[in-house]
C-alpha positions in Angstrom: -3.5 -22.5 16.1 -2.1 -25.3 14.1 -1.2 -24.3 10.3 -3.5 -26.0 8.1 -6.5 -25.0 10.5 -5.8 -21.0 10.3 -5.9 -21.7 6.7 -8.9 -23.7 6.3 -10.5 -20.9 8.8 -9.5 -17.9 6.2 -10.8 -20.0 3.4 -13.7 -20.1 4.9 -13.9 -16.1 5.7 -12.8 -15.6 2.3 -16.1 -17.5 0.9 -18.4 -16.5 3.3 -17.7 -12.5 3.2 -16.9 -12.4 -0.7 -20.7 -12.9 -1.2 -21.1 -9.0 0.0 -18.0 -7.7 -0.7 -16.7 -8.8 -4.2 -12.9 -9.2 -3.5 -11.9 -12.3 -4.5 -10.8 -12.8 -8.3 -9.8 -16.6 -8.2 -9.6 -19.3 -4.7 -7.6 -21.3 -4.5 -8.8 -23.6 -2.1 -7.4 -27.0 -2.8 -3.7 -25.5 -3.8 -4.1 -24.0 -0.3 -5.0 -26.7 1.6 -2.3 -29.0 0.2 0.9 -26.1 0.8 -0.8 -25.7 4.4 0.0 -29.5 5.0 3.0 -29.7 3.2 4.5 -26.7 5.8 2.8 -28.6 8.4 4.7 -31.3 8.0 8.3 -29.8 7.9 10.6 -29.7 11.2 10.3 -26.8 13.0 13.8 -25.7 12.0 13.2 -25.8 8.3 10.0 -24.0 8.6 10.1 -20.0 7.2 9.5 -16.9 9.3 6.1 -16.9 7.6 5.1 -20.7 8.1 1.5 -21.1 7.9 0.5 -17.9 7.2 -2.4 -17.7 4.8 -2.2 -14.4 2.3 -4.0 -13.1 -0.9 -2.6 -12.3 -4.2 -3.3 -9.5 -6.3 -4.8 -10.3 -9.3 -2.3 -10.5 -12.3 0.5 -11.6 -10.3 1.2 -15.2 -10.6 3.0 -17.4 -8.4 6.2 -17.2 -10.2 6.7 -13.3 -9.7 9.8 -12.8 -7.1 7.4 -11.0 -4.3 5.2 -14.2 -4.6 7.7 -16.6 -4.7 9.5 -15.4 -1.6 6.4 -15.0 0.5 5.9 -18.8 -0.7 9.5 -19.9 0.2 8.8 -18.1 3.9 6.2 -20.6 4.4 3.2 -18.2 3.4 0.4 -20.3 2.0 -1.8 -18.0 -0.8 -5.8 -18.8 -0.8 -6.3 -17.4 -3.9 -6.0 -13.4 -6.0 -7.7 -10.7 -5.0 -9.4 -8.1 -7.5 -8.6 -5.2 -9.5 -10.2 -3.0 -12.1 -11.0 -3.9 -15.4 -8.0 -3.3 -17.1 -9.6 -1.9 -20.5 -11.3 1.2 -18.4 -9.5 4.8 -17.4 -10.5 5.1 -13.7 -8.4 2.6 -11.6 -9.8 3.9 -8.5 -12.1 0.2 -7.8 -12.1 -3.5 -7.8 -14.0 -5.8 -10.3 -14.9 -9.3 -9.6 -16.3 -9.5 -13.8 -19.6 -9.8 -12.1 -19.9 -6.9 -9.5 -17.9 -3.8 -7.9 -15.5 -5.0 -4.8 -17.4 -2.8 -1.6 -15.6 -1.5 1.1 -16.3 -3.3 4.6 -16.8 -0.6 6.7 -19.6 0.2 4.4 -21.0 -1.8 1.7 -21.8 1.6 -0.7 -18.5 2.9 -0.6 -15.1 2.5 -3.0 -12.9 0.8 -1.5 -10.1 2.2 -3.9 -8.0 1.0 -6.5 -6.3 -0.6 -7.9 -5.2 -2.8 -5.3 -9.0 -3.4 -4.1 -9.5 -6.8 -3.3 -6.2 -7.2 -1.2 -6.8 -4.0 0.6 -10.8 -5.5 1.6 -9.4 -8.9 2.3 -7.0 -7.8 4.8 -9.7 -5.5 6.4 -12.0 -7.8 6.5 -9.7 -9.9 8.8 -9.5 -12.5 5.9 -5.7 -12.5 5.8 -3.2 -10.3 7.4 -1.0 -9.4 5.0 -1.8 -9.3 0.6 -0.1 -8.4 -2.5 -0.3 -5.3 -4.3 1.5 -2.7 -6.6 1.7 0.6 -7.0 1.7 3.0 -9.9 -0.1 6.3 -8.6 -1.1 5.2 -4.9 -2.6 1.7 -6.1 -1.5 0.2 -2.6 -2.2 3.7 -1.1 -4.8 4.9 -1.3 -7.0 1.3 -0.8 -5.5 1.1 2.5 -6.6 4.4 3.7 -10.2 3.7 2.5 -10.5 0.7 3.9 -8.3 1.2 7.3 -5.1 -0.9 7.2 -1.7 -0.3 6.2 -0.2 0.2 2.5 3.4 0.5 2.1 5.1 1.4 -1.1 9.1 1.2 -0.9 12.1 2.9 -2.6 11.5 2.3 -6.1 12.9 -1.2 -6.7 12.1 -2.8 -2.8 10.9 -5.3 -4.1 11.8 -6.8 -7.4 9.6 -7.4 -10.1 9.3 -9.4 -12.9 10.0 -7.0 -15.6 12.3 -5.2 -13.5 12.3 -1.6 -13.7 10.0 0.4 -16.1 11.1 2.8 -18.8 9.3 5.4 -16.5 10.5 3.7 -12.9 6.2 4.8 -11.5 5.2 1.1 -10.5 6.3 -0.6 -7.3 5.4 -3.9 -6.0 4.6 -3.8 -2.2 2.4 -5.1 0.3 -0.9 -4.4 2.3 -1.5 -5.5 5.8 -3.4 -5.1 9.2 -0.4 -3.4 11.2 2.9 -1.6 10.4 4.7 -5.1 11.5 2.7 -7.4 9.1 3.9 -5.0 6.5 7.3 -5.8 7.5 7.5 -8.8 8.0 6.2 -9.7 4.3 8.7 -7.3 2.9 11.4 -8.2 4.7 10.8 -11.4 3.3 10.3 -10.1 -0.3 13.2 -7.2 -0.6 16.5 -8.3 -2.6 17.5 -8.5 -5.7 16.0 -11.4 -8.4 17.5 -13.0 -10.8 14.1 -11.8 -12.8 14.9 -8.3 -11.4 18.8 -8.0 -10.7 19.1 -4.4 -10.6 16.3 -4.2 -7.2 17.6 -2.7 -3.9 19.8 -5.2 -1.9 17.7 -7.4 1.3 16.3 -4.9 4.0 16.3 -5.3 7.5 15.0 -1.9 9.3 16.6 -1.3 12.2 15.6 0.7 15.3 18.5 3.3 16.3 19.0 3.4 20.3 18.7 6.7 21.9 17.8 8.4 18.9 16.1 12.1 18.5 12.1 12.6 18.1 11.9 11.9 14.1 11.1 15.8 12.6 8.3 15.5 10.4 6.2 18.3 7.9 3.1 18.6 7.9 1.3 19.4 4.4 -2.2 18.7 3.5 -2.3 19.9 0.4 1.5 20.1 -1.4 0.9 22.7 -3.0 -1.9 22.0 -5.5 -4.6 19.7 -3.9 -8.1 20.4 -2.3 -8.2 18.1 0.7 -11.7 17.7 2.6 -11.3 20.1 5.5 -12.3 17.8 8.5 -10.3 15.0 7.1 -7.2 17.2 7.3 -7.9 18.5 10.2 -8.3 15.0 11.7 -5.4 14.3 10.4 -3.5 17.3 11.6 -4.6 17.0 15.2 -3.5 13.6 15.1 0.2 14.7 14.7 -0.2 17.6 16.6 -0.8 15.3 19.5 2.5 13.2 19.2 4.1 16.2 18.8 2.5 17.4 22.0 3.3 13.9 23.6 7.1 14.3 22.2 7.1 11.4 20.2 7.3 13.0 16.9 9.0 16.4 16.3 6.6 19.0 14.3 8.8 21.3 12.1 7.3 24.3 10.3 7.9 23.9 6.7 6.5 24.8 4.2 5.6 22.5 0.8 5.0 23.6 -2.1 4.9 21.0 -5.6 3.2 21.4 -8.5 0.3 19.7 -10.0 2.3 15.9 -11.0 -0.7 15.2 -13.2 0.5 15.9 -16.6 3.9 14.5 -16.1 2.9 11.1 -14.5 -0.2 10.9 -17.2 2.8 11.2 -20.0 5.4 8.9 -18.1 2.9 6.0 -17.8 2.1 5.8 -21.3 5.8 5.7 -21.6 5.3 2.8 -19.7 2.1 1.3 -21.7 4.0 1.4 -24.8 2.2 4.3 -26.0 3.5 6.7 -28.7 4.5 9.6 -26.8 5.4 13.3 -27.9 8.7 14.3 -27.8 8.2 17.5 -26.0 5.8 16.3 -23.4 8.1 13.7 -22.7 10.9 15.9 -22.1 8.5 18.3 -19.8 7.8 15.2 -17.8 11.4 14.4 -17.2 12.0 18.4 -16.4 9.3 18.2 -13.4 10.8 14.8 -12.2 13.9 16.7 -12.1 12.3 19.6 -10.1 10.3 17.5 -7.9 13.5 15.6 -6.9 15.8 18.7 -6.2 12.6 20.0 -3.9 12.0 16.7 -1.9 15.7 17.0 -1.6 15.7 20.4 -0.1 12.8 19.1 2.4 14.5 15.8 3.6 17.4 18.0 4.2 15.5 19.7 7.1 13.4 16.6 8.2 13.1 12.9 8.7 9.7 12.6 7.2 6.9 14.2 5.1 3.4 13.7 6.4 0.4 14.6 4.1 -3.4 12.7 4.5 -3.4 9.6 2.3 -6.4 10.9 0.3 -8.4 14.5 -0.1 -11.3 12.6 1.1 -12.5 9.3 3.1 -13.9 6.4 0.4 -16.6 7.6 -2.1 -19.7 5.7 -3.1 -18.7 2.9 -5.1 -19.8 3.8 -8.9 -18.7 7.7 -8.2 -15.3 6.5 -9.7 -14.9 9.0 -12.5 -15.7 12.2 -10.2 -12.6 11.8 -8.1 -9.2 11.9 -8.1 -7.5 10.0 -5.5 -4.4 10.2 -6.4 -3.5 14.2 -5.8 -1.8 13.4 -2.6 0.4 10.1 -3.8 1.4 10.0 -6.9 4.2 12.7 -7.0 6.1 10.1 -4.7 5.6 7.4 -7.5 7.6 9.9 -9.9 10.2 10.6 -7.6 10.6 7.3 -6.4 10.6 7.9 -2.7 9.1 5.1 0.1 5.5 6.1 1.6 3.6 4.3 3.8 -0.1 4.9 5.0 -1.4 4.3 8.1 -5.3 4.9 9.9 -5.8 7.5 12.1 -9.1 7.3 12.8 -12.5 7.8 11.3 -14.6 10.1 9.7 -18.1 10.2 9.8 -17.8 6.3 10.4 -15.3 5.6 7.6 -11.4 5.6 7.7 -8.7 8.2 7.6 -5.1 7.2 6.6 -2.0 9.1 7.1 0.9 9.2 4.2 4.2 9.5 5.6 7.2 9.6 3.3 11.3 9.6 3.2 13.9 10.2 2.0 15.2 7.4 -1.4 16.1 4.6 0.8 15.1 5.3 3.5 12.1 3.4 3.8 13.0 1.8 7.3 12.7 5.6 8.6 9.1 5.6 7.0 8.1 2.9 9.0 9.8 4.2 12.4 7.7 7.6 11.7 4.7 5.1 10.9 4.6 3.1 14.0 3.1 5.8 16.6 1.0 7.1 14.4 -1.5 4.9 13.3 -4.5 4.0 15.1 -5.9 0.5 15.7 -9.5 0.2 14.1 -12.4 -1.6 15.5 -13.2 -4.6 13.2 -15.5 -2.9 10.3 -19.4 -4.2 10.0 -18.3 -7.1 7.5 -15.7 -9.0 8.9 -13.7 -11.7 10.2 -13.6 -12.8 13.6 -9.5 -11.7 13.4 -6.3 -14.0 14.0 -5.0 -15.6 16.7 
């Protein structure tokens, strides 16, 4: 399909399906169609790995923003930003259009997560295959799972960011996508340091050892302190056990045991707000990190990967947003700073299940090798694209 007509076709998903679904902040329609032809008319050999490629932005991450500019550079063409929650309210876990709650498109009364919630819908919804995101608490995370496609969250600097680091190190740029290799292939693009964010990991190209062992993975479904829904771990459970069965993945009894992150990460985020925080809290929080670190380090000692489910349950009904916590089974790994990627694994009573799988500090292109098998392709949901070609 030539370039500018891919992007004129997701320009016109992106208008038609927003009408239900609520995930568009801003088009950018005209911007779009101008980069589309300007790639267009490049030589080939000039043109970026991404060349043509239409994607969505996050909202509040502008085009100059180092994730943004690479994709650019690549020859990704953005049609416009995607939403998120209103920033002034506690509960992250949902989009916000300033008119009307972004809806999930498996299922138009259901969350489709936060805060990343537009980008995760829009590449659902076949709209784009690949959109912006970040990640403070599971903000790429846990959006993916609800709404069936892949969230990946690197090492803690992957991907550079405009402020660089924060005083707390929680909040990770990243990317959501349709399939483990759109996920990739936009960070791939976007890894390296910045001159905005010179102290970011070095470029990353995963590679794929020959000849190498079954990955040995641990199961958990509930690290020690959360209260997954039973079938949804069990789903998730016999998922692996399968692989296991099949030899692809090696299942290692271990057991995990954290404790609740929840006051630490509530105290190192307002850290990160600028908020006044107490001295001792702050020093507790610190402590945990430094517990949670040596324990993680124990565990990857034994095992290529940690696999928990994404969420304790499949999406809730979109104004329910105060009654649930989300988070319980991702955030630890934004205060320890390890890669996790989510992937689907299925469906429960009609809506989608995603797998967390995690690693070791940089070694996010082991995530994504223990990723790969295990997720599921998903049937296009009710309110959707036609797909790419």
């Amino acid at each position: 399909m030539h370039f500018e007509e891919r992007v004129e076709n997701a320009l016109s998903d992106m208008a038609r399906l927003d009408v239900d679904l609520h995930f568009v902040a801003e088009p950018w329609p005209d911007q779009a169609r101008a980069l589309a032809r300007r790639v267009a008319a490049q030589p080939a050999v000039e043109r970026g790995p991404l060349a043509g490629t239409p994607f969505m932005i996050k909202d509040g991450t502008g085009l100059e923003t180092p994730i943004v500019q690479r994709l650019v550079a690549a020859g990704a063409v953005p049609i416009g930003t995607t939403t998120r929650p209103d920033p002034r309210v506690d509960s992250q876990t949902w989009g916000w259009n300033g008119r009307d709650h972004t809806r999930n498109p498996w299922s138009l009364e259901h969350s489709s997560g936060g805060s990343s919630a537009g980008s995760a819908v829009a590449v659902a919804a076949g709209v784009v295959p690949f959109a912006t995101g970040g990640d403070s608490a599971g903000s790429l995370r846990i959006p993916a799972a609800f709404c069936g496609v892949v969230g990946f969250k690197g090492t803690v600097g992957r991907i550079p960011r405009t402020g660089g680091r924060g005083l707390a190190q929680l909040t990770c740029a990243g990317v959501i996508g349709a399939t483990v290799d759109d996920v990739v292939a936009a960070v791939q693009v976007a890894a390296g340091s910045h001159p905005l964010d010179p102290t970011a990991l070095p470029a990353w190209q995963p590679t794929v050892p020959a000849n190498e062992r079954p990955p040995r993975f641990a199961f958990s479904a509930e690290l020690g302190f959360a209260s997954p829904d039973p079938a949804l771990a069990t789903l998730v459970r016999d998922r692996l056990q399968t692989l296991a069965d099949e030899g692809s993945l090696d299942l290692v009894d271990r057991p995990v045991a954290l404790s609740d992150p929840s006051e630490a990460w509530h105290t190192l985020h307002a850290l990160d707000r600028g908020r006044e925080v107490d001295h001792a809290d702050l020093q507790a929080a610190l402590a945990y990190r430094r517990e949670l670190e040596r324990t993680l380090s124990e565990l990857f000692a034994d095992v290529d990967a940690l696999i928990t489910p994404t969420t304790p349950q499949t999406a809730f009904r979109y104004r329910n947003y105060q009654e649930h916590v989300a988070c319980d089974l991702c955030w630890a790994f934004n205060l320890s700073g390890h890669p996790a990627i989510t992937v689907p694994v299925g469906r429960l009573d009609g809506l989608p299940v995603g797998a967390q799988i995690v690693a070791a500090p940089h070694r996010d292109d082991l995530a994504v090798r223990v990723a790969r098998p295990i997720a599921v392709p998903l049937p296009r949901p009710p309110h959707s694209a036609e797909g790419f070609s």
